[in-house]
PQR file with spaces between the fields and no chain letter, atoms N, CA, C, O and H, PARSE charges and radii, in Angstrom:
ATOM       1  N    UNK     1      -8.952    5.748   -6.849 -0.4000 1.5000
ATOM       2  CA   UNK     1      -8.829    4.393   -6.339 -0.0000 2.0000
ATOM       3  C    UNK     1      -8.616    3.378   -7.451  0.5500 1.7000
ATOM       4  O    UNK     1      -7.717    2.546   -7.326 -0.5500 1.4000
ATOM       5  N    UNK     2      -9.258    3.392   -8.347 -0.4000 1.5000
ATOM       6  CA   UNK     2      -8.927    2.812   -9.557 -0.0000 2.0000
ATOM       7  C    UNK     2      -7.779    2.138  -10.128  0.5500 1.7000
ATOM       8  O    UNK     2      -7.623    1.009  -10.592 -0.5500 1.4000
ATOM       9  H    UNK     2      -9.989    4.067   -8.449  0.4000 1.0000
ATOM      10  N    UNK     3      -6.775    3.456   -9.917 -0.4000 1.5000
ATOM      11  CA   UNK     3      -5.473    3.592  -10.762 -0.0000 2.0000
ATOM      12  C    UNK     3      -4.687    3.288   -9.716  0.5500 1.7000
ATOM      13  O    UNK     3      -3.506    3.542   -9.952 -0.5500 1.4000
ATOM      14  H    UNK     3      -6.901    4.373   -9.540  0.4000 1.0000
ATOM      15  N    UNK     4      -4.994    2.618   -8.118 -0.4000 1.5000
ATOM      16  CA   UNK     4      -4.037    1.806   -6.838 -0.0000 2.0000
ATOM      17  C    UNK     4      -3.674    0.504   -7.576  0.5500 1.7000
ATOM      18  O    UNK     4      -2.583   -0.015   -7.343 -0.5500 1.4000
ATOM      19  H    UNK     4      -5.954    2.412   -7.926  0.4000 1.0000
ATOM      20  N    UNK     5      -4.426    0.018   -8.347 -0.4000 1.5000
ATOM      21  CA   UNK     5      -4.570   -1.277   -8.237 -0.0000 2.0000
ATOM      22  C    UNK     5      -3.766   -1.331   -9.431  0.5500 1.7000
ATOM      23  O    UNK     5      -2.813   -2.106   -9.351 -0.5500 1.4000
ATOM      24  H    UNK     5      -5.313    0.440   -8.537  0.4000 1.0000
ATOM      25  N    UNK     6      -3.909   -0.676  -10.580 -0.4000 1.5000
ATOM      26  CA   UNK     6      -3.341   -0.508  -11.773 -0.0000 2.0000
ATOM      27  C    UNK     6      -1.447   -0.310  -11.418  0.5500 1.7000
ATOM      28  O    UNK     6      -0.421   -0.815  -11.873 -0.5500 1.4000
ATOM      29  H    UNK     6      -4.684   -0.046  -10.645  0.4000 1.0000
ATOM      30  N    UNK     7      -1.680    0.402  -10.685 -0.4000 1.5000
ATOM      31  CA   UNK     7      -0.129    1.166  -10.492 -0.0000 2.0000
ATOM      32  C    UNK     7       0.922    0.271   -9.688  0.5500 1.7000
ATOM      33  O    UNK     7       2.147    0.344   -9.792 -0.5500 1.4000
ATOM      34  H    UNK     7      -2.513    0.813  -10.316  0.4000 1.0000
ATOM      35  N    UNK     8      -0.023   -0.840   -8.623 -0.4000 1.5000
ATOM      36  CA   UNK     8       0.331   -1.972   -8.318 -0.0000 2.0000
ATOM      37  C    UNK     8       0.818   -2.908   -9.267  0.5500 1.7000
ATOM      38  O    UNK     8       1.953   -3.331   -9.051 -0.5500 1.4000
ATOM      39  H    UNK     8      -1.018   -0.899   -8.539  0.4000 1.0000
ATOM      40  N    UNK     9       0.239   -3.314  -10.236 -0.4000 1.5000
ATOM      41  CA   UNK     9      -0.039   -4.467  -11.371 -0.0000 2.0000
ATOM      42  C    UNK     9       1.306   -3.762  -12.203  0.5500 1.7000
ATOM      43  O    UNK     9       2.041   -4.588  -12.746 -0.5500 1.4000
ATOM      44  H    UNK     9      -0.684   -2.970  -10.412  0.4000 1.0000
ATOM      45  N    UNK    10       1.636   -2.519  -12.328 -0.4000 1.5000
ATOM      46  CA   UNK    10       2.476   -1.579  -13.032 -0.0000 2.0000
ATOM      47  C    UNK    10       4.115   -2.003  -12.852  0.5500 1.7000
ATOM      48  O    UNK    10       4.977   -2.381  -13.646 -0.5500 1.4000
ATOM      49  H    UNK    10       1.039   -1.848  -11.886  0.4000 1.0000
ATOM      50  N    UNK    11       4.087   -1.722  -11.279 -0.4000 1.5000
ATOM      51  CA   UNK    11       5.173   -2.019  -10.276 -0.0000 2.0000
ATOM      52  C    UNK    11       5.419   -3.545  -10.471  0.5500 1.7000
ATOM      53  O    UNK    11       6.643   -3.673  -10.449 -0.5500 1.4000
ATOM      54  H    UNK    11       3.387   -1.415  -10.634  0.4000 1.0000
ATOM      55  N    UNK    12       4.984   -4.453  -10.606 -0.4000 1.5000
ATOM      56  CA   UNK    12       4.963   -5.870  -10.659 -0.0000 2.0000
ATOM      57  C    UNK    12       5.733   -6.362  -11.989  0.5500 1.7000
ATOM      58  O    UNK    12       6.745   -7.062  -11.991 -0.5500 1.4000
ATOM      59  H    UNK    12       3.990   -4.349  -10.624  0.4000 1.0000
ATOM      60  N    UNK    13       4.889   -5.735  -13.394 -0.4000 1.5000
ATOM      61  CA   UNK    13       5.290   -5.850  -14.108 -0.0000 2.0000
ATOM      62  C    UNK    13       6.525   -5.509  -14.792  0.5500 1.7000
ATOM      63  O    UNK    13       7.009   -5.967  -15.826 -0.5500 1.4000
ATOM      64  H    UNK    13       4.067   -5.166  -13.392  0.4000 1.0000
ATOM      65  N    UNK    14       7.007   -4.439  -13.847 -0.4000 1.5000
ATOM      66  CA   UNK    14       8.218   -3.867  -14.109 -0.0000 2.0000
ATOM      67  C    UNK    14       9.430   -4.684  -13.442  0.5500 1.7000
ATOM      68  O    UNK    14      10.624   -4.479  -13.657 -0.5500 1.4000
ATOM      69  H    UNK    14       6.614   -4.066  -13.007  0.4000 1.0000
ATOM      70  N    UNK    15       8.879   -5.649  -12.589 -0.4000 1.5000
ATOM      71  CA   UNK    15       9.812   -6.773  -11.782 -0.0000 2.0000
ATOM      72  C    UNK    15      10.047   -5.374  -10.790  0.5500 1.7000
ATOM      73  O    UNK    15      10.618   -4.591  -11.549 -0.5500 1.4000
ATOM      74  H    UNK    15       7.908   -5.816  -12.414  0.4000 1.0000
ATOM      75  N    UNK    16       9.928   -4.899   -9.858 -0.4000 1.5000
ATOM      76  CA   UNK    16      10.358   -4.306   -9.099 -0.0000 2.0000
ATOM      77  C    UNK    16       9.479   -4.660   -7.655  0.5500 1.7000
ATOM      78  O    UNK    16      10.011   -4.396   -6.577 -0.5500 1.4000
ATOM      79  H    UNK    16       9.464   -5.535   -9.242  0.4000 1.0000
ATOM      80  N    UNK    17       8.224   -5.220   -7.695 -0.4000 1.5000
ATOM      81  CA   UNK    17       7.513   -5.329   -6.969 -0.0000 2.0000
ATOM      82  C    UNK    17       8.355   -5.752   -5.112  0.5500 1.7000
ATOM      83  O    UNK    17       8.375   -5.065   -4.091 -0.5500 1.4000
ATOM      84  H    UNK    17       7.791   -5.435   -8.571  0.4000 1.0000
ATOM      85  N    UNK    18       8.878   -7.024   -5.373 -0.4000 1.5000
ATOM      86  CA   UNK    18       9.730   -7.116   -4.333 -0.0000 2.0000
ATOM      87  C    UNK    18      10.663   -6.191   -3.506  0.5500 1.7000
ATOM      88  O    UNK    18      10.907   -6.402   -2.318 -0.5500 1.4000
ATOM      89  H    UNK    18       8.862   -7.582   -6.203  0.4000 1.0000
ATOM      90  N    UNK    19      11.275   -4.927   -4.371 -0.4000 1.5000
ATOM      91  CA   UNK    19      11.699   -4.216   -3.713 -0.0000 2.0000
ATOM      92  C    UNK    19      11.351   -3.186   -3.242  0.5500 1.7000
ATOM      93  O    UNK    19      12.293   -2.521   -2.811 -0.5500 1.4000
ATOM      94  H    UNK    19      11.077   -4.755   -5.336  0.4000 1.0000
ATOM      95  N    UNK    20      10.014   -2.580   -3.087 -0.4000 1.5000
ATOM      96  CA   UNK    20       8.959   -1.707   -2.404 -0.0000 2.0000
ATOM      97  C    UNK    20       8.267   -1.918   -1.912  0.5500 1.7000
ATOM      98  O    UNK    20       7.750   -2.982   -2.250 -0.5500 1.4000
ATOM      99  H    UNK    20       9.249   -3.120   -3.437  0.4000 1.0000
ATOM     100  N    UNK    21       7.551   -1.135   -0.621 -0.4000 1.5000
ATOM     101  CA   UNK    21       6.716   -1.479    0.292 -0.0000 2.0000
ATOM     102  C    UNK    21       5.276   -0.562   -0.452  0.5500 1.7000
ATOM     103  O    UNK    21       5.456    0.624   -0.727 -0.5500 1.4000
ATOM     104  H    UNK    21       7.972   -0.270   -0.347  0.4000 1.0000
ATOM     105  N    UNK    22       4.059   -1.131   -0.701 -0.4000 1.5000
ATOM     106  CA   UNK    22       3.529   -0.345   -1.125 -0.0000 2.0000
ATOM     107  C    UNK    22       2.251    0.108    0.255  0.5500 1.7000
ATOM     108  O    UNK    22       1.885   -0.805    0.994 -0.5500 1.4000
ATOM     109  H    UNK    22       3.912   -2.095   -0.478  0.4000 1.0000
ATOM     110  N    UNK    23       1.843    1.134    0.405 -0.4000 1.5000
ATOM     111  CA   UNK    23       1.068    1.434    1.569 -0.0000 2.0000
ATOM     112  C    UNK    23      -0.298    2.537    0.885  0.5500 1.7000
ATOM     113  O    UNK    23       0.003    3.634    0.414 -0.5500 1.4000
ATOM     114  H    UNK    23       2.141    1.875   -0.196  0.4000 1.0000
ATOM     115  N    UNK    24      -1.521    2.135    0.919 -0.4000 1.5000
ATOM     116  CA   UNK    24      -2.462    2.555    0.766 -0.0000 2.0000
ATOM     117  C    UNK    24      -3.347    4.225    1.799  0.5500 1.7000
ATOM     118  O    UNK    24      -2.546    4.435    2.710 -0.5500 1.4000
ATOM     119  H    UNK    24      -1.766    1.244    1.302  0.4000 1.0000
ATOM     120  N    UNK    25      -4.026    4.836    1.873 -0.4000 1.5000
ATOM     121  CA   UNK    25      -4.796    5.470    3.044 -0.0000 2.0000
ATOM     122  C    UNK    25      -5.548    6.210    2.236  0.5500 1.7000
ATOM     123  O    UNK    25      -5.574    6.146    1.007 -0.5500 1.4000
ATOM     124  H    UNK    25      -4.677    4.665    1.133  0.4000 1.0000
ATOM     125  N    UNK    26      -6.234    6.997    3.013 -0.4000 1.5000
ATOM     126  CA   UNK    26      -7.349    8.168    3.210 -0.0000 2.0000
ATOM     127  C    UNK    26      -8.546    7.863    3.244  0.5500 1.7000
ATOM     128  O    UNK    26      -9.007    6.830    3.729 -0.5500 1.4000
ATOM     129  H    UNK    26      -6.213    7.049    4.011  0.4000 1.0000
ATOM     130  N    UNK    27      -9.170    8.785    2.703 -0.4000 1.5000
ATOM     131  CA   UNK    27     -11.165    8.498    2.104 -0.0000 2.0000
ATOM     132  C    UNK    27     -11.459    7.852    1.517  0.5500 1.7000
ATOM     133  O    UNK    27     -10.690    7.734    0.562 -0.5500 1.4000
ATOM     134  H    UNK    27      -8.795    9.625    2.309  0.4000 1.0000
ATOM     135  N    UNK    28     -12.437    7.098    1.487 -0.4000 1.5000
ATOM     136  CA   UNK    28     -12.341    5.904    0.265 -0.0000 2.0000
ATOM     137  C    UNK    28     -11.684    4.448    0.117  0.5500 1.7000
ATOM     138  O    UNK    28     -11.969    3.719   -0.833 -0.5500 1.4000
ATOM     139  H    UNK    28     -13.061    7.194    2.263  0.4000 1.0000
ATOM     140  N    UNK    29     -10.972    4.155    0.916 -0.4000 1.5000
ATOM     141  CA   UNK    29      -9.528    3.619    0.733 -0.0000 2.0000
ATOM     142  C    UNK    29     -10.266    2.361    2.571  0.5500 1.7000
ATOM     143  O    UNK    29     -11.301    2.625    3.183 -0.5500 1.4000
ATOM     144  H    UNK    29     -10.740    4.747    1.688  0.4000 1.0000
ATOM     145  N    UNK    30      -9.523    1.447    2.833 -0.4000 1.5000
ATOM     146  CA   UNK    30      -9.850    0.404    3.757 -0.0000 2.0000
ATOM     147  C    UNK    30      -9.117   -0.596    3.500  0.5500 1.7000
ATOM     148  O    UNK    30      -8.643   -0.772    2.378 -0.5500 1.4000
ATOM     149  H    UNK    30      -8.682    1.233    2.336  0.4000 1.0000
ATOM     150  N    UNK    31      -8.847   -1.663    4.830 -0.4000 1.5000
ATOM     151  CA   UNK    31      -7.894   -2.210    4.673 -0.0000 2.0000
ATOM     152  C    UNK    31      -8.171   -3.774    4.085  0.5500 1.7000
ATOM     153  O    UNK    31      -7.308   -4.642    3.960 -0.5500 1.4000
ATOM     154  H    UNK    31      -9.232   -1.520    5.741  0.4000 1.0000
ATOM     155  N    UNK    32      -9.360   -3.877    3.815 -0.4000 1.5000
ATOM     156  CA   UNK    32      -9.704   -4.803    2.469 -0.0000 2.0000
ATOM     157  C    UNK    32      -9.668   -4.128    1.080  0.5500 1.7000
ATOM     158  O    UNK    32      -9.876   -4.961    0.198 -0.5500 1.4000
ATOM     159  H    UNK    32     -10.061   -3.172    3.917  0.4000 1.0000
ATOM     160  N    UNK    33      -9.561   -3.454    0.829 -0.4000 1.5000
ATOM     161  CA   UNK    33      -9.732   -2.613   -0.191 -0.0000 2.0000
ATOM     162  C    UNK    33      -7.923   -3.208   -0.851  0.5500 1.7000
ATOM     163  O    UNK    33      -7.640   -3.837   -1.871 -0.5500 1.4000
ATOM     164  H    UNK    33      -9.392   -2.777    1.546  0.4000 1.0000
ATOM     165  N    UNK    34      -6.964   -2.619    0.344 -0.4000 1.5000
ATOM     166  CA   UNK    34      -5.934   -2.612    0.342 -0.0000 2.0000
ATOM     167  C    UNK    34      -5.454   -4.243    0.475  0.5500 1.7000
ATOM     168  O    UNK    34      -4.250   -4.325    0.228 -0.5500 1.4000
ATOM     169  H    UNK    34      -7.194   -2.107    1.172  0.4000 1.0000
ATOM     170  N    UNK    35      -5.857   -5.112    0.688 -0.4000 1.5000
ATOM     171  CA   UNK    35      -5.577   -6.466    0.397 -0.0000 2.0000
ATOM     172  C    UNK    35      -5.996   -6.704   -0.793  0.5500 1.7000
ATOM     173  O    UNK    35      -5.093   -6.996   -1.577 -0.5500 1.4000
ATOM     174  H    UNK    35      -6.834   -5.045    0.889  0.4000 1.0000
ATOM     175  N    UNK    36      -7.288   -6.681   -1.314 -0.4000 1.5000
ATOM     176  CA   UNK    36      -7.400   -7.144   -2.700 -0.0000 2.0000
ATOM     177  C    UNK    36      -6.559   -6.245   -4.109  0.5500 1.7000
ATOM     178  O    UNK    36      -6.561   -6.872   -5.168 -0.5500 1.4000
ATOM     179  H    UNK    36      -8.021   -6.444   -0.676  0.4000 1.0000
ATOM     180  N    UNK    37      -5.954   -5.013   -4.120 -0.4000 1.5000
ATOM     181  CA   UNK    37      -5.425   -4.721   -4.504 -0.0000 2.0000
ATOM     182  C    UNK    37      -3.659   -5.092   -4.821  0.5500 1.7000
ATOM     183  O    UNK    37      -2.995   -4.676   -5.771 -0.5500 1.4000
ATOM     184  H    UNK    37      -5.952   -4.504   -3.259  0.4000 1.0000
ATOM     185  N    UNK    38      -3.234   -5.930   -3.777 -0.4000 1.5000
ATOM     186  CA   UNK    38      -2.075   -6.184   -3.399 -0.0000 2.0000
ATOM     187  C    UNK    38      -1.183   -5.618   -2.743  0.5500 1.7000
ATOM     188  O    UNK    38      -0.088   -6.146   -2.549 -0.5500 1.4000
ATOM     189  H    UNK    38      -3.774   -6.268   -3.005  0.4000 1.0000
ATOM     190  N    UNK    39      -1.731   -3.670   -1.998 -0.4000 1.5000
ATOM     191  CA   UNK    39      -1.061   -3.386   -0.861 -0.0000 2.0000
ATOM     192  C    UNK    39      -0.262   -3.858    0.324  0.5500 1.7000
ATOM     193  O    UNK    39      -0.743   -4.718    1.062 -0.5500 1.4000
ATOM     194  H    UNK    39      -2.620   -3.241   -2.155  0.4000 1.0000
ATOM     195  N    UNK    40       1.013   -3.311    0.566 -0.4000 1.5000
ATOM     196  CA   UNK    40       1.586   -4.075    2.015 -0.0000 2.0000
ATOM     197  C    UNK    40       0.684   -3.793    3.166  0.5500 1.7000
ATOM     198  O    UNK    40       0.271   -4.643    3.954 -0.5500 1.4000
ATOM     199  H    UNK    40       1.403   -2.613   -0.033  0.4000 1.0000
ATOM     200  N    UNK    41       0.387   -2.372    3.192 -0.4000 1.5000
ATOM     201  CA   UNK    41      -0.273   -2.149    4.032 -0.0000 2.0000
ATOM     202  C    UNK    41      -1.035   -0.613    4.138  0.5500 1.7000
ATOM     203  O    UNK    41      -0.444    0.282    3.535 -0.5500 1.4000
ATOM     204  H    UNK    41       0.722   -1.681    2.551  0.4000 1.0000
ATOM     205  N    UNK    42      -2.039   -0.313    4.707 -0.4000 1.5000
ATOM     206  CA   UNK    42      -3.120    0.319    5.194 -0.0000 2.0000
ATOM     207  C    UNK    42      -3.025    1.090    6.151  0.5500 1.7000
ATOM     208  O    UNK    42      -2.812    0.534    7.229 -0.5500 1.4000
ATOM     209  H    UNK    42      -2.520   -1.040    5.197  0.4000 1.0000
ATOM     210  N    UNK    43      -3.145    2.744    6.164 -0.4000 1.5000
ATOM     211  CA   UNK    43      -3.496    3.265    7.328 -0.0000 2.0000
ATOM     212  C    UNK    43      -4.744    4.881    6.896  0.5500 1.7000
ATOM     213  O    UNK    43      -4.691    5.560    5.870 -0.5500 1.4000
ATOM     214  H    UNK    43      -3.318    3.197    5.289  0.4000 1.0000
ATOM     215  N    UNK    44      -5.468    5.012    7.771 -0.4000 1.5000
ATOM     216  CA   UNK    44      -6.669    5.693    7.622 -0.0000 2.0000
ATOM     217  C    UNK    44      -6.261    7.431    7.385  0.5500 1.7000
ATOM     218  O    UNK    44      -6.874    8.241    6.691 -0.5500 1.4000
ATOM     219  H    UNK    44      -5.511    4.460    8.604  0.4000 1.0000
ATOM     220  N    UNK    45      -4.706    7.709    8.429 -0.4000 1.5000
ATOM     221  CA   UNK    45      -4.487    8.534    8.451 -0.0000 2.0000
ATOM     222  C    UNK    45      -3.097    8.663    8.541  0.5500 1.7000
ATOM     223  O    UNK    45      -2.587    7.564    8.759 -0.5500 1.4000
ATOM     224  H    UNK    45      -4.208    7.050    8.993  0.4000 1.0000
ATOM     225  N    UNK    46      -2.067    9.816    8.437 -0.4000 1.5000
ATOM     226  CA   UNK    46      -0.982   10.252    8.640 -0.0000 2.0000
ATOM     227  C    UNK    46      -0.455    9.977    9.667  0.5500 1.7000
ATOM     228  O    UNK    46       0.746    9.879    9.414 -0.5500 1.4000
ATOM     229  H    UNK    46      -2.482   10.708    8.260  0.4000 1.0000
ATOM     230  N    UNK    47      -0.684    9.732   11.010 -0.4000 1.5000
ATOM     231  CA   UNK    47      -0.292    9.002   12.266 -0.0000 2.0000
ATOM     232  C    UNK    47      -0.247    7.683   11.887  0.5500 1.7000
ATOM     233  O    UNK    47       0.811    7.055   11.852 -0.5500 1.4000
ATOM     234  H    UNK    47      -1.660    9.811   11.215  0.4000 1.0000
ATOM     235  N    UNK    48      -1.091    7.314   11.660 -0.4000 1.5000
ATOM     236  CA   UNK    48      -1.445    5.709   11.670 -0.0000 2.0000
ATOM     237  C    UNK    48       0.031    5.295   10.329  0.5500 1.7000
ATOM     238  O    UNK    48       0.888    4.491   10.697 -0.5500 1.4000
ATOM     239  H    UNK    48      -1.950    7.824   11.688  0.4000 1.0000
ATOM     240  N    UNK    49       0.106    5.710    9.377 -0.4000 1.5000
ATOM     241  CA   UNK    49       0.761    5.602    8.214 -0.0000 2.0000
ATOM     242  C    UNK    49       2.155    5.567    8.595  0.5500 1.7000
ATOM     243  O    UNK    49       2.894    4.673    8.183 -0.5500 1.4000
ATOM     244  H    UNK    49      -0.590    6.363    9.078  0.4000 1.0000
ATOM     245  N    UNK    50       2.559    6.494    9.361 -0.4000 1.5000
ATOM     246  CA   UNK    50       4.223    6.413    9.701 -0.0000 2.0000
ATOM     247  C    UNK    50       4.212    4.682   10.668  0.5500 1.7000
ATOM     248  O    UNK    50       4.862    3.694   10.326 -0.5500 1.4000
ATOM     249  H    UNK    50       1.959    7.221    9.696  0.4000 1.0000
ATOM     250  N    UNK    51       3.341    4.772   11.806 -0.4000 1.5000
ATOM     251  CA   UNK    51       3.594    3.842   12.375 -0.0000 2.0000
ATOM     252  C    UNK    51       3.686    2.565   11.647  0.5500 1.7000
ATOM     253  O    UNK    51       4.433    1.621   11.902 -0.5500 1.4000
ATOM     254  H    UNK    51       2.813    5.575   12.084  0.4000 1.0000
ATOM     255  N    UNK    52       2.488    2.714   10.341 -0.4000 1.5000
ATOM     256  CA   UNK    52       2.317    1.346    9.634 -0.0000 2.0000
ATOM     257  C    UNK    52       3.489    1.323    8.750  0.5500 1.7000
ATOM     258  O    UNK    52       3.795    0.204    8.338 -0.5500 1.4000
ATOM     259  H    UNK    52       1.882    3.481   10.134  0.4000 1.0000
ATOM     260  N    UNK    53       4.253    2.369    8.345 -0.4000 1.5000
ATOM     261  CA   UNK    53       5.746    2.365    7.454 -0.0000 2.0000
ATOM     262  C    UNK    53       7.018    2.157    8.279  0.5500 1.7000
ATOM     263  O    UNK    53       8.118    1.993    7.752 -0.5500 1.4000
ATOM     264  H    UNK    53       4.005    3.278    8.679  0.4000 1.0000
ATOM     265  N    UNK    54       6.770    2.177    9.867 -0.4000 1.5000
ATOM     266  CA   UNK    54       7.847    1.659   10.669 -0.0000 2.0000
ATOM     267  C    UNK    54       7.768    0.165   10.957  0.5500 1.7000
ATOM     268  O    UNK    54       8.742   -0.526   11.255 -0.5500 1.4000
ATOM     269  H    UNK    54       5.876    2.311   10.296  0.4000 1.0000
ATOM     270  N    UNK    55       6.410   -0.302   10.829 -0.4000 1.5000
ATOM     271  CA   UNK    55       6.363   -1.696   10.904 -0.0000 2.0000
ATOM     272  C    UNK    55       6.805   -2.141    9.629  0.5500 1.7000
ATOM     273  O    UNK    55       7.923   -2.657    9.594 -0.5500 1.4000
ATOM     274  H    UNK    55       5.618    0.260   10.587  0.4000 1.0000
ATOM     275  N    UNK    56       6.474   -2.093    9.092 -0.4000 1.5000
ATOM     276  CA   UNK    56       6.346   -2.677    7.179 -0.0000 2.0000
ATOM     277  C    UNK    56       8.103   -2.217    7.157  0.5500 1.7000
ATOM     278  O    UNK    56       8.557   -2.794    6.169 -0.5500 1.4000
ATOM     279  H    UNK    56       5.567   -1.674    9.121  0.4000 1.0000
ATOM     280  N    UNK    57       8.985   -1.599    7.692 -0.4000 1.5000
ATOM     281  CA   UNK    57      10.218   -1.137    7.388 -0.0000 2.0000
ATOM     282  C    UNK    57      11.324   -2.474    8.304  0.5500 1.7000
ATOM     283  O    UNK    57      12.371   -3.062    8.032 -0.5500 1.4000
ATOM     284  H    UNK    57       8.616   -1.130    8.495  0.4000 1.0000
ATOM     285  N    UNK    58      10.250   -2.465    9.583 -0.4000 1.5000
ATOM     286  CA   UNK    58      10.918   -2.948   10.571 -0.0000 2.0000
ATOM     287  C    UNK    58      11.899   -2.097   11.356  0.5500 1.7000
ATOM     288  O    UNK    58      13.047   -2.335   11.731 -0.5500 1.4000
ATOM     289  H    UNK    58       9.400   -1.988    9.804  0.4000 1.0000
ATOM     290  N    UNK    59      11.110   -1.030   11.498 -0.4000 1.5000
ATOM     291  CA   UNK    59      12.650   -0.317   12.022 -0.0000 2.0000
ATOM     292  C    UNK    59      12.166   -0.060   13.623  0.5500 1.7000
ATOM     293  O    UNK    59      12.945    0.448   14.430 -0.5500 1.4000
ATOM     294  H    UNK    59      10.177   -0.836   11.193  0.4000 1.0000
């Protein structure tokens, strides 16, 4: 969990941030967790995750 937030800050710095959706999940992991980090978005599980990458896609 550590290295989400890092790898975020990573992506940013590389100026690329705008063009990726970044999406968080599993054990450990919550969808405050995933806001203060700077995640697009949050899902608990593999179901939940596609649906939350079809929203976040818009498709």
């Amino acid at each position: 969990m550590p290295m989400m937030g890092t790898t975020i800050e990573a992506i940013t710095a590389a100026g690329v941030r705008d063009q990726v959706k970044i999406m968080i999940g599993g054990p450990g992991t919550n969808e405050q967790f995933a806001q203060e980090i700077g995640a697009d978005g949050y899902a608990p599980d593999a179901s939940v995750a596609v649906r939350k990458a079809k929203e976040l896609l818009r498709v």
